[in-house]
C-alpha positions as CSV (number, residue, x, y, z in Angstrom):
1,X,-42.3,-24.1,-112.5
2,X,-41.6,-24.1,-116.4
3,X,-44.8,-23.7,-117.2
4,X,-46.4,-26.4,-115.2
5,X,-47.6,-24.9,-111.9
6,X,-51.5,-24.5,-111.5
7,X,-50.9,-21.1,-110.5
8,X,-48.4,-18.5,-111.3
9,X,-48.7,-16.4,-108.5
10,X,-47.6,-17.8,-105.1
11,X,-49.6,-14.9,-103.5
12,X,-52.4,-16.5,-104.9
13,X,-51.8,-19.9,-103.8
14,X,-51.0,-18.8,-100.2
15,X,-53.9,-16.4,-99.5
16,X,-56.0,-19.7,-100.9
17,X,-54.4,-21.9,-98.2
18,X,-54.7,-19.8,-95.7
19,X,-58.6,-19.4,-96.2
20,X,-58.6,-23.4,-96.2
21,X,-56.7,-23.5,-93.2
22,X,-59.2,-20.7,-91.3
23,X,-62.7,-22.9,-92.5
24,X,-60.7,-25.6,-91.2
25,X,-59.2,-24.2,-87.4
26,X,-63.1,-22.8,-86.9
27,X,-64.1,-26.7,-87.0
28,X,-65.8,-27.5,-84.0
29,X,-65.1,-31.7,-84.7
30,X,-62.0,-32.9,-84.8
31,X,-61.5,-36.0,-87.7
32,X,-59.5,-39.4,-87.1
33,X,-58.4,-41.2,-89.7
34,X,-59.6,-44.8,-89.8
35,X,-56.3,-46.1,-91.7
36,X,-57.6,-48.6,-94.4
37,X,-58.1,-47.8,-98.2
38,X,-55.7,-46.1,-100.7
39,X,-55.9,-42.4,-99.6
40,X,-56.2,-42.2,-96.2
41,X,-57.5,-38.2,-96.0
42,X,-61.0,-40.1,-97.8
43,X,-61.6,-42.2,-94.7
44,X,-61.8,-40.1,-91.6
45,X,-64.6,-40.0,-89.4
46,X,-65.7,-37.7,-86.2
47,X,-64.3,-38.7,-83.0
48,X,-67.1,-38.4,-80.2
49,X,-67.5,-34.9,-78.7
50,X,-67.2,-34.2,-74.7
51,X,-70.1,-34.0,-73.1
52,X,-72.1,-31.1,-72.4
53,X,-70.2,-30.8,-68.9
54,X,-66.8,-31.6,-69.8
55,X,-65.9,-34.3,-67.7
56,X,-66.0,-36.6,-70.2
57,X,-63.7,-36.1,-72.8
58,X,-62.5,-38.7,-75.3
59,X,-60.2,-38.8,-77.6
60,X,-57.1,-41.4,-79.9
61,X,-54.9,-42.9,-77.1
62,X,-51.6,-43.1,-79.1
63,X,-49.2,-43.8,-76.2
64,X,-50.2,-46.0,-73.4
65,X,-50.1,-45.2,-69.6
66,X,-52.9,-43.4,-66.9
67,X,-51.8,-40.3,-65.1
68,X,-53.7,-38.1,-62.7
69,X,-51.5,-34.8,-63.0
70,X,-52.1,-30.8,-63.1
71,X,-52.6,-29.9,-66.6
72,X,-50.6,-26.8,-68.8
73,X,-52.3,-25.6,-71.6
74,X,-50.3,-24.3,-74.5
75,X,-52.2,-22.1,-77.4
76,X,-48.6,-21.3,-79.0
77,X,-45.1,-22.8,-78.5
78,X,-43.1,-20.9,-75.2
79,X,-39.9,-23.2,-74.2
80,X,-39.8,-21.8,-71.0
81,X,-43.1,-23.0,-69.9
82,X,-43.0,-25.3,-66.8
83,X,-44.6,-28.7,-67.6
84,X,-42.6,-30.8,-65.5
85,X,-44.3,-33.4,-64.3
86,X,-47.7,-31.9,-65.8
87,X,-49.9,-33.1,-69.0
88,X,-49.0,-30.5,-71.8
89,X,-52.5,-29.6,-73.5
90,X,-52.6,-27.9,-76.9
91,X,-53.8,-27.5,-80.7
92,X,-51.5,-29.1,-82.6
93,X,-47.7,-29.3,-82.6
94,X,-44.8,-29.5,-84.7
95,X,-41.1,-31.3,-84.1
96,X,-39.7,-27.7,-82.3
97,X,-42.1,-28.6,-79.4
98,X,-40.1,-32.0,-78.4
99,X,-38.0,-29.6,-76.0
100,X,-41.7,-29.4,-74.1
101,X,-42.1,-33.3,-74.4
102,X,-39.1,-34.2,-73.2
103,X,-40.2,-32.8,-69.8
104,X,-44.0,-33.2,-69.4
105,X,-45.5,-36.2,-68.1
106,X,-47.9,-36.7,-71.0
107,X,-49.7,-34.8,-73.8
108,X,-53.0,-34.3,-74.9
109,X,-53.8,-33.1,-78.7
110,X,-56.8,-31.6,-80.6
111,X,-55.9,-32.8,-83.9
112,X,-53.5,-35.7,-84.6
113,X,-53.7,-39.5,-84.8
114,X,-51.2,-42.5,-84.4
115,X,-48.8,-41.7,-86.8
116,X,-48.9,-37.9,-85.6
117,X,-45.2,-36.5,-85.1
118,X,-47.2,-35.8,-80.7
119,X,-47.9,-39.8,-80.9
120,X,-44.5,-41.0,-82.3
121,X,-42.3,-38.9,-80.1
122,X,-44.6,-39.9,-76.7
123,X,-43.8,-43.4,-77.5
124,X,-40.7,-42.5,-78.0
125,X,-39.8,-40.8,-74.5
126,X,-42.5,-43.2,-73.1
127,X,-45.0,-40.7,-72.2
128,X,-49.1,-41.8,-72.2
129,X,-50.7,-39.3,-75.2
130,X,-54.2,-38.8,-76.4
131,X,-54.9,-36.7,-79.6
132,X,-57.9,-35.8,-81.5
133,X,-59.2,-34.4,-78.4
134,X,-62.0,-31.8,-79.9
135,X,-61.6,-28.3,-78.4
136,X,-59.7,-29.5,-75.7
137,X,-57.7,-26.1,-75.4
138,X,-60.8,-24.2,-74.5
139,X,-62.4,-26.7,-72.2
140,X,-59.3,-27.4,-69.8
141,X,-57.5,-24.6,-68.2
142,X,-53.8,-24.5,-66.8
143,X,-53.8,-25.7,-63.4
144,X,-57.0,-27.6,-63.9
145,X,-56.3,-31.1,-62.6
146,X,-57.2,-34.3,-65.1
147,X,-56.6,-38.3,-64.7
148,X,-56.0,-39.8,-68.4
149,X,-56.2,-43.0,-69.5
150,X,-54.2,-43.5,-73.0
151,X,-55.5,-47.0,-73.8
152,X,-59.0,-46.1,-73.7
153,X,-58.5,-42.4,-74.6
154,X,-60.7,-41.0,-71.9
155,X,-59.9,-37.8,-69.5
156,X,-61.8,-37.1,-66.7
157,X,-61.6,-33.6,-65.5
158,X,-61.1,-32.9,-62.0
159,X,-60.9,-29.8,-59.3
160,X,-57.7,-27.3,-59.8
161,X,-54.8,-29.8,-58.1
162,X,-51.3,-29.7,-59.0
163,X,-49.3,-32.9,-57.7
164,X,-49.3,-35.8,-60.3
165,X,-49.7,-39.4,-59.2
166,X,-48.7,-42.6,-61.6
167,X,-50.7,-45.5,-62.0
């Protein structure tokens, strides 16, 4: 703008970002951020992978709680989806998918971390949340059945079930 702008084509910029943001969705880690220093985004480090049957998967309790519950998986935002009562599992999110909050039991992230817009709005509502789940949209399936535990950020994947039980 007036001369200042790096780049004077927003085409430019855009077809850029979106080839930073494809090396970055083909990750196969997902990075926390250890919040200490001046720039946050230079201290992150990998957060432990499942193991190599995936019933041990780990990731950033953000919100506190333990559920056992049947789990929906969400690849891309659908309102109507029926997660009440059910831990909502997906990629990332953004504030249009607090309709979905408002009515799951918990949540389950790949990529966020404390101060994620998924861990503010599940302590919030009062819903247990785990982010920074690595590839944890291709590992769980809808109508799998998984106990969490959001203070140790562990989730143990069960058989297919679908009632949820509070701890």
């Amino acid at each position: 703008v007036n001369g200042h702008a790096w780049e004077y084509t927003a085409k430019k910029r855009i077809a850029d970002r979106k080839k930073e943001f494809a090396a970055y969705d083909a990750l196969e880690t997902t990075t926390g951020l250890q919040g200490h220093g001046t720039i946050a985004a230079l201290h992150t480090s990998p957060v432990k992978k499942a193991d190599a049957t995936g019933t041990d998967l780990r990731g950033d309790g953000v919100a506190p709680g333990q559920l056992t519950a049947s789990v929906v998986v969400a690849t891309s935002f659908d309102p109507s989806l029926d997660v009440r009562g059910k831990v909502l599992v997906v990629g990332h999110i953004d504030p249009g998918w607090t309709v979905l909050f408002t009515q799951a039991a918990a949540v389950v992230t790949e990529r966020g971390n404390a101060l994620s817009h998924a861990a503010i709005i599940a302590r919030e509502i009062g819903i247990p949340a785990i982010v920074a789940v690595p590839n944890i949209t291709r590992i769980l399936k809808t109508g799998d059945t998984v106990t969490i535990d959001c203070i140790s950020g562990t989730i143990k994947h069960h058989e297919k079930h679908s009632s949820p039980t509070k701890k």
